[in-house]
ZASETOR-637140 format. One record per residue (C-alpha): x, y, z; residue in one letter. Coordinates in pm, 1 decimal, decimal comma. Layout:
<sites>
<site x="X" y="Y" z="Z" residu="A"/>
...
</sites>
This chain:
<sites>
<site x="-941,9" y="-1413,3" z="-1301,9" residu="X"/>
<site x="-797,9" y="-1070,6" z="-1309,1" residu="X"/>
<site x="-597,0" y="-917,7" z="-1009,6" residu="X"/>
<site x="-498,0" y="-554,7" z="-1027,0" residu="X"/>
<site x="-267,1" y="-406,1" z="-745,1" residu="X"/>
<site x="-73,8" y="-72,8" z="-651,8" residu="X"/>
<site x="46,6" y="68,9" z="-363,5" residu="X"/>
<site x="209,8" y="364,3" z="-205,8" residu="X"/>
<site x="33,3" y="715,0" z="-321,3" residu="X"/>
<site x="102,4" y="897,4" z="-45,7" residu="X"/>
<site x="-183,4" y="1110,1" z="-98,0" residu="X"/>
<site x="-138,9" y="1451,7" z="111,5" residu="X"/>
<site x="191,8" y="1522,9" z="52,6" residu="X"/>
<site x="361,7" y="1716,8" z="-38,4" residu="X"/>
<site x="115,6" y="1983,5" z="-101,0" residu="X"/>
<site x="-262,0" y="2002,6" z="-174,5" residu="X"/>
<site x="-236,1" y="2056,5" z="-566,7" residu="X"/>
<site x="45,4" y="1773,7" z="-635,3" residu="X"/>
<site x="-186,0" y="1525,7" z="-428,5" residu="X"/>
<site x="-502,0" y="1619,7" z="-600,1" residu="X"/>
<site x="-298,9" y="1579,3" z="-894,5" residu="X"/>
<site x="-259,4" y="1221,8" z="-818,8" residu="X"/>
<site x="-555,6" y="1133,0" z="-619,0" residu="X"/>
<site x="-724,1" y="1215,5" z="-1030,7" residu="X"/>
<site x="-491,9" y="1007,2" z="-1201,3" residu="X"/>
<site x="-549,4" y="753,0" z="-901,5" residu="X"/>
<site x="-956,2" y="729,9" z="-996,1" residu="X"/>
<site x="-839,0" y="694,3" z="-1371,9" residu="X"/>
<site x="-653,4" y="448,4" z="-1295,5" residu="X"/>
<site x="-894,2" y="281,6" z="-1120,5" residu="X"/>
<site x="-1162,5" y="288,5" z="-1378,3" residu="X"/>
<site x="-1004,6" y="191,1" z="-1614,0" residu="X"/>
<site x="-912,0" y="-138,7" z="-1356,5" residu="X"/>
<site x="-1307,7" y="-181,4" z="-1325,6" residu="X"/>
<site x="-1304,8" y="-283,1" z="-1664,5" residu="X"/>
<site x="-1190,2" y="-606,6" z="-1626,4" residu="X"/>
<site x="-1061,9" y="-642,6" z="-1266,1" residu="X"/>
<site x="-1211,5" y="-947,0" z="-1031,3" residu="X"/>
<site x="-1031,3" y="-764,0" z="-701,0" residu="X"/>
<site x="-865,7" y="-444,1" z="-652,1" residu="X"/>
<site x="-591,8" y="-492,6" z="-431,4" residu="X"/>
<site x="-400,4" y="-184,2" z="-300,1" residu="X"/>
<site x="-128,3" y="-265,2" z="-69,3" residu="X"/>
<site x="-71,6" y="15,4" z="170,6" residu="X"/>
<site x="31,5" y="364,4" z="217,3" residu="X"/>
<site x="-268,6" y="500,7" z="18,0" residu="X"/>
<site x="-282,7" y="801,7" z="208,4" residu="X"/>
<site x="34,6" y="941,7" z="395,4" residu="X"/>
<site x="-106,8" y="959,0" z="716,8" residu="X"/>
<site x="-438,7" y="804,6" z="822,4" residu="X"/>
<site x="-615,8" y="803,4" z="1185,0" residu="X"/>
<site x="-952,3" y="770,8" z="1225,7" residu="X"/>
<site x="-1132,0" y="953,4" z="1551,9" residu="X"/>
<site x="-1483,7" y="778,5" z="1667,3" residu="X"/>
<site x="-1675,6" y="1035,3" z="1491,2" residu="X"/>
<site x="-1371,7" y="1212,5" z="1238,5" residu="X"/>
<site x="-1172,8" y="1089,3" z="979,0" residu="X"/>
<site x="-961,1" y="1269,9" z="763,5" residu="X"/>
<site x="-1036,2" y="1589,4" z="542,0" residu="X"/>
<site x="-1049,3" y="1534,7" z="157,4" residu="X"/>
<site x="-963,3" y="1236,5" z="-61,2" residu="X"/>
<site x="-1325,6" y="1239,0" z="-124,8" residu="X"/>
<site x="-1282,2" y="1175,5" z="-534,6" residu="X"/>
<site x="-1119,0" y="859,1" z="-440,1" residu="X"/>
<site x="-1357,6" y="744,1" z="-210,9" residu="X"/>
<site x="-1649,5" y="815,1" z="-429,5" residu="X"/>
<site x="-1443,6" y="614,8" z="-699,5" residu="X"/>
<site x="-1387,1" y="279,1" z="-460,9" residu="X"/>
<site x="-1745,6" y="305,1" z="-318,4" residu="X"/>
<site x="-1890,1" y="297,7" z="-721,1" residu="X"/>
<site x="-1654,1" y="56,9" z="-796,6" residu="X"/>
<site x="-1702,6" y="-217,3" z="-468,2" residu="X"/>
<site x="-2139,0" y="-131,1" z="-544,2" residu="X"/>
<site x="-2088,0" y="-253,9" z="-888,5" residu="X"/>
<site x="-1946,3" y="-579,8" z="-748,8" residu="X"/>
<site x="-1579,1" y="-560,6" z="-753,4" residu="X"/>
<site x="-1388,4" y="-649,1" z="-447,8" residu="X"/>
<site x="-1128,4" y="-411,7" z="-361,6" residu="X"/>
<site x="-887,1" y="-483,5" z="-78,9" residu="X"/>
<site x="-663,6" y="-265,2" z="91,8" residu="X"/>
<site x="-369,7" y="-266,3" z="295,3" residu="X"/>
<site x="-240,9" y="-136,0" z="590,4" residu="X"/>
<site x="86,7" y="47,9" z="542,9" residu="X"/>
<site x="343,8" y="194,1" z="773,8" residu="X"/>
<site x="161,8" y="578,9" z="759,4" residu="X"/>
<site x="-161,8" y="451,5" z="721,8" residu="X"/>
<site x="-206,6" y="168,1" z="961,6" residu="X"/>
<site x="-487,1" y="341,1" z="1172,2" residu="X"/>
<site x="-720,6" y="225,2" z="995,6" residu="X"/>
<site x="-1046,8" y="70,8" z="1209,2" residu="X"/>
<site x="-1407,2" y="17,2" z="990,6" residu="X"/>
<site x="-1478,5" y="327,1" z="823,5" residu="X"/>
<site x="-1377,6" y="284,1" z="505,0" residu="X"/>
<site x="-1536,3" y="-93,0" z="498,6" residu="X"/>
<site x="-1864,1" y="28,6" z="629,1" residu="X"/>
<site x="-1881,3" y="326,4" z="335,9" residu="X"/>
<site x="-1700,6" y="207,0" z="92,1" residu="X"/>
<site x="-1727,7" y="-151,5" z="88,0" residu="X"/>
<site x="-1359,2" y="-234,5" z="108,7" residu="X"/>
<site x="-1167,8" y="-487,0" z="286,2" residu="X"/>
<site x="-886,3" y="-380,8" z="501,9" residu="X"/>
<site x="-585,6" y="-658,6" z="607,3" residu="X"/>
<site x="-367,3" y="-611,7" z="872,5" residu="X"/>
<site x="-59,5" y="-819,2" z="736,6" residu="X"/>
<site x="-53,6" y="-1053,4" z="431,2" residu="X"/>
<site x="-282,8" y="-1196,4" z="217,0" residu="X"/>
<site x="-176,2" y="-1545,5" z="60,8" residu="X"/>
<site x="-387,9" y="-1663,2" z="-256,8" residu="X"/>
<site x="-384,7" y="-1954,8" z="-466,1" residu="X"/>
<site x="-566,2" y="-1890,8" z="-821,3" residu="X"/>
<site x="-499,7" y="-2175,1" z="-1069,5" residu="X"/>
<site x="-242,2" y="-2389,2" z="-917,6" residu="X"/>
<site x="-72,4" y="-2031,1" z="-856,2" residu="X"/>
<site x="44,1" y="-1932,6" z="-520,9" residu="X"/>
<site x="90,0" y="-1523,6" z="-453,7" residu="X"/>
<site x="199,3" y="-1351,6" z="-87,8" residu="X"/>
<site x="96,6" y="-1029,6" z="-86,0" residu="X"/>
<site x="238,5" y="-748,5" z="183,9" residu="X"/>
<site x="271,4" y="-406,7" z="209,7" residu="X"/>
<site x="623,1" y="-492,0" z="298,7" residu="X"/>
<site x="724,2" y="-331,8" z="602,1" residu="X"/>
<site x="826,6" y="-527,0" z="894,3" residu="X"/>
<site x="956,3" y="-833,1" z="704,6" residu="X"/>
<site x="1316,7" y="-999,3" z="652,4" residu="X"/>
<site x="1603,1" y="-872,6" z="899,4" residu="X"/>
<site x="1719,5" y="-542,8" z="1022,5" residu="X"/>
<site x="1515,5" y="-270,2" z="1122,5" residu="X"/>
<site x="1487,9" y="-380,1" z="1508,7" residu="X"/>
<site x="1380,1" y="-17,2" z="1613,1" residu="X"/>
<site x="1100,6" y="34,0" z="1335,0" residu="X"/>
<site x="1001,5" y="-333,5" z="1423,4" residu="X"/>
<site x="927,2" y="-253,4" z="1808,8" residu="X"/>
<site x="802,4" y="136,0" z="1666,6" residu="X"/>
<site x="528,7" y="-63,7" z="1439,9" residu="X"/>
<site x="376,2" y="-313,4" z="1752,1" residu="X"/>
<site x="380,0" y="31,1" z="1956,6" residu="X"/>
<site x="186,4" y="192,5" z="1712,4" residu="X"/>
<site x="-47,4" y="-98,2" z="1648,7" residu="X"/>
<site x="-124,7" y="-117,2" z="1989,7" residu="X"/>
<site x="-478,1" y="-78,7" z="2170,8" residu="X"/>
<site x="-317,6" y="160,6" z="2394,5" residu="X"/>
<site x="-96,8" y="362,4" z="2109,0" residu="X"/>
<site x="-420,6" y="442,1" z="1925,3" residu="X"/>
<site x="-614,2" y="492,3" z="2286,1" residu="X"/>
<site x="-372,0" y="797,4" z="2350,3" residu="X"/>
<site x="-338,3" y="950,8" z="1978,5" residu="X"/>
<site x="-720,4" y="954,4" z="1990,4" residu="X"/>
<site x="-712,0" y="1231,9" z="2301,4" residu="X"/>
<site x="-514,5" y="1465,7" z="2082,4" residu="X"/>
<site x="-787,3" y="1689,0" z="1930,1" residu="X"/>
<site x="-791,8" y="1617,2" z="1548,8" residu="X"/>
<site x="-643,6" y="1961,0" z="1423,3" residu="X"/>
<site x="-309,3" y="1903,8" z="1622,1" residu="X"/>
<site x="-318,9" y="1525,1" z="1554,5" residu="X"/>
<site x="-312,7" y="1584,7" z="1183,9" residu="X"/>
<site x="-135,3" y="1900,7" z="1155,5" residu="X"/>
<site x="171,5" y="1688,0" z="1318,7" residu="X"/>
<site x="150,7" y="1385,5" z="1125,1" residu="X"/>
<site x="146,6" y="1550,3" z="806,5" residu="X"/>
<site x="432,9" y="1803,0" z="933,4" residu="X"/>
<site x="649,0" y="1528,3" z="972,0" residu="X"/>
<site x="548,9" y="1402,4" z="657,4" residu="X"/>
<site x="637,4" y="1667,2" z="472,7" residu="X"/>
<site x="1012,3" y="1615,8" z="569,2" residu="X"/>
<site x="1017,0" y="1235,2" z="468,2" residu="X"/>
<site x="1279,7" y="1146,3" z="202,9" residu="X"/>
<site x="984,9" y="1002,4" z="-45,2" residu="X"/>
<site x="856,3" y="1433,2" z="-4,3" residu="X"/>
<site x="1160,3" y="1559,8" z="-142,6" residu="X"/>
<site x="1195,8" y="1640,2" z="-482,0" residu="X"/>
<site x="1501,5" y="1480,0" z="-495,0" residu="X"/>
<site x="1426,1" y="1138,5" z="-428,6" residu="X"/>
<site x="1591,3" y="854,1" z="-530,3" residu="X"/>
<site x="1592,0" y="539,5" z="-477,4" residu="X"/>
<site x="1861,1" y="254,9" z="-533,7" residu="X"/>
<site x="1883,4" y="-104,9" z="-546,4" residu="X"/>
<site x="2113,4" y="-208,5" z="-240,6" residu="X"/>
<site x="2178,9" y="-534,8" z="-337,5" residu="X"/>
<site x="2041,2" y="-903,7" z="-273,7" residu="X"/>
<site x="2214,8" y="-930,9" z="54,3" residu="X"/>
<site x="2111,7" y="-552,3" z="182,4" residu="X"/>
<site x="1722,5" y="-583,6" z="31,7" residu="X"/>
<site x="1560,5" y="-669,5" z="346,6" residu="X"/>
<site x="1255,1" y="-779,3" z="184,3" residu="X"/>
<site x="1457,9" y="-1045,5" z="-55,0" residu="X"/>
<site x="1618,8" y="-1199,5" z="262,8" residu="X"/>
<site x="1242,0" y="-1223,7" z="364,2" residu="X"/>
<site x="1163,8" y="-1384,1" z="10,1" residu="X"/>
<site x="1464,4" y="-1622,3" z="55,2" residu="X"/>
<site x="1376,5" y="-1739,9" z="399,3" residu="X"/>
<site x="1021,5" y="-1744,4" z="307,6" residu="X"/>
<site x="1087,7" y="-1992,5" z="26,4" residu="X"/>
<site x="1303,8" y="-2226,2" z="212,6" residu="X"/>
<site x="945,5" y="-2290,9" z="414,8" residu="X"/>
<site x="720,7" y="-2298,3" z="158,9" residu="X"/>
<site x="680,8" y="-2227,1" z="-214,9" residu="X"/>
<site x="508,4" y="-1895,9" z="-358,0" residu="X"/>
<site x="535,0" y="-1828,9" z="-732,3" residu="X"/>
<site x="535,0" y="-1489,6" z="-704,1" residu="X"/>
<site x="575,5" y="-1235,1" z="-403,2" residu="X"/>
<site x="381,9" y="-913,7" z="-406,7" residu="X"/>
<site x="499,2" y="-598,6" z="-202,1" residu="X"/>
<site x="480,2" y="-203,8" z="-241,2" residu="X"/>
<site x="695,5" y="-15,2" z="64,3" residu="X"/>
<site x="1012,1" y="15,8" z="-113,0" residu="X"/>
<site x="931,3" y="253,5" z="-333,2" residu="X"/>
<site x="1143,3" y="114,5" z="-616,6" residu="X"/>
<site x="942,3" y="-58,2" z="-902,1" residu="X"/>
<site x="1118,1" y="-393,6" z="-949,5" residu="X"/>
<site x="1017,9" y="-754,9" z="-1141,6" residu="X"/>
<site x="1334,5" y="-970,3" z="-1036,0" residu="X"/>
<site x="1351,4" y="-1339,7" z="-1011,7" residu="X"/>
<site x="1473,9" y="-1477,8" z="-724,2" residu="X"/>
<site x="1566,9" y="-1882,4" z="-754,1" residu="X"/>
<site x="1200,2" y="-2055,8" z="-830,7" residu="X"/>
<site x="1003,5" y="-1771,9" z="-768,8" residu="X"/>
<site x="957,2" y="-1373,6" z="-874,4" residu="X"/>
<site x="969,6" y="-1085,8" z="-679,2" residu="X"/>
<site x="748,3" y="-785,7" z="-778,1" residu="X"/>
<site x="757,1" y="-449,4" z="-598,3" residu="X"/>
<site x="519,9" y="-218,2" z="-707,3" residu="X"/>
<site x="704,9" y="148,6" z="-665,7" residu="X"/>
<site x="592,3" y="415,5" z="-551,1" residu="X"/>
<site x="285,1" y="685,8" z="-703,8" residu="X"/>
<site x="498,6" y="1043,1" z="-659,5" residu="X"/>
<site x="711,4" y="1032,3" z="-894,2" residu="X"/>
<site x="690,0" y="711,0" z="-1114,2" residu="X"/>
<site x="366,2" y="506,7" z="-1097,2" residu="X"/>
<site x="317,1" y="147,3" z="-1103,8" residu="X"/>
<site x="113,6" y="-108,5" z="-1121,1" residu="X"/>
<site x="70,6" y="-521,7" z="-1135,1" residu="X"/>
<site x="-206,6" y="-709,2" z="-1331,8" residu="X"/>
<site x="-227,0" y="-1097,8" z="-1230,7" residu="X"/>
<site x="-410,7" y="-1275,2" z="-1527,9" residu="X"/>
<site x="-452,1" y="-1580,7" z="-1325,6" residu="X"/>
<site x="-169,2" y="-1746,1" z="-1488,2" residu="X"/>
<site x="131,0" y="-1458,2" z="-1450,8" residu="X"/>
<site x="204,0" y="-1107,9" z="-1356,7" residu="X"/>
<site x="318,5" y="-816,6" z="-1525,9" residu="X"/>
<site x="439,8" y="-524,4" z="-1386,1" residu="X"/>
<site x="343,3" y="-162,7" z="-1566,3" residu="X"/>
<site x="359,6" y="223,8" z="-1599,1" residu="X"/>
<site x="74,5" y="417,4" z="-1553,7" residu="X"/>
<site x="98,0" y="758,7" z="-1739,7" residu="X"/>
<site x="-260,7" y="862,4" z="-1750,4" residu="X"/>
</sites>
């Protein structure tokens, strides 16, 4: 058993040319997880903004989705995740390219190991406004109402906004708060006082980390602008790497 997983390449910002930069090194990346991988598993944000119409879905990305359709035909399941900018997601990329999307978490158990995996926004404490922002936007009636706005104004604003996001800066940076600020390590520590998960799995932060936190490990998986990473799972442990290619 082999589990790969990323998360968070943005892909559309901040200009054409840097995301078709990545969106290549995103398909090499993935090839070269075909080799060996059971699942795919990539844990939100894939593209900065996402919405798909009845009969539109977003211009380009169409390297990577030739790459995860070849990839799910040969037999490999790939999974992805719904993130905070791309959580309009409805069939479209299951029907052509095979993939699985999930809404929240994903829980495994492979070999006696236990793994909760989650794009990571939403969880712990704090945040009360982006909590009640993410049910409005998930809603029946949210998406009923974006889908009136005809599709060049509906993306043109979604990816203006985008563009002035922190992560779209070129001076990003991000820093470790602390155990008691990290929202998502209150969520861990909660989480374990419940029930027991060897390791916990998140992107969102965009700040790679491997940390330990009492009986269990915390991996987050960074962020694809500026410093890729990913996680391999070899069915006994997970290590956390760089991807330069």
């Amino acid at each position: 058993m082999k589990i790969y997983f990323a998360s968070d390449f943005h892909l559309g910002i901040p200009n054409h040319e840097k995301s078709m930069e990545r969106e290549k090194s995103l398909c090499r990346w993935l090839k070269m997880a075909a080799t060996d991988a059971d699942k795919i598993y990539l844990l939100g944000d894939c593209f900065d903004f996402w919405f798909e119409y009845k009969s539109v879905v977003p211009k380009g990305f169409t390297r990577l989705l030739g790459t995860l359709s070849e990839i799910t035909d040969s037999g490999i399941e790939v999974k992805i995740f719904k993130g905070n900018h791309d959580m309009w997601m409805f069939g479209y990329l299951e029907k052509e390219c095979g993939m699985t999307i999930v809404s929240d978490q994903e829980e495994l158990t492979v070999n006696g190991k236990r793994l909760f995996v989650h794009h990571g926004d939403g969880l712990g404490p704090g945040e009360p406004a982006y909590k009640i922002l993410r049910k409005v936007f998930r809603s029946k009636l949210c998406q009923w109402l974006f889908a009136r706005i005809h599709p060049n104004f509906g993306m043109w604003l979604a990816l203006s906004m985008s563009k002035r996001s922190r992560l779209a800066q070129k001076n990003h940076s991000e820093k470790y708060l602390g155990d008691e600020k990290e929202y998502l390590i209150q969520f861990i520590k909660q989480k374990q006082q419940k029930e027991h998960f060897d390791f916990y799995i998140f992107g969102h932060r965009h700040l790679a980390m491997d940390k330990k936190i009492g009986n269990t490990r915390y991996i987050n998986l960074g962020e694809w602008l500026y410093q890729p990473h990913y996680a391999v799972f070899d069915g006994t442990d997970v290590t956390l790497k760089t991807w330069q290619a």
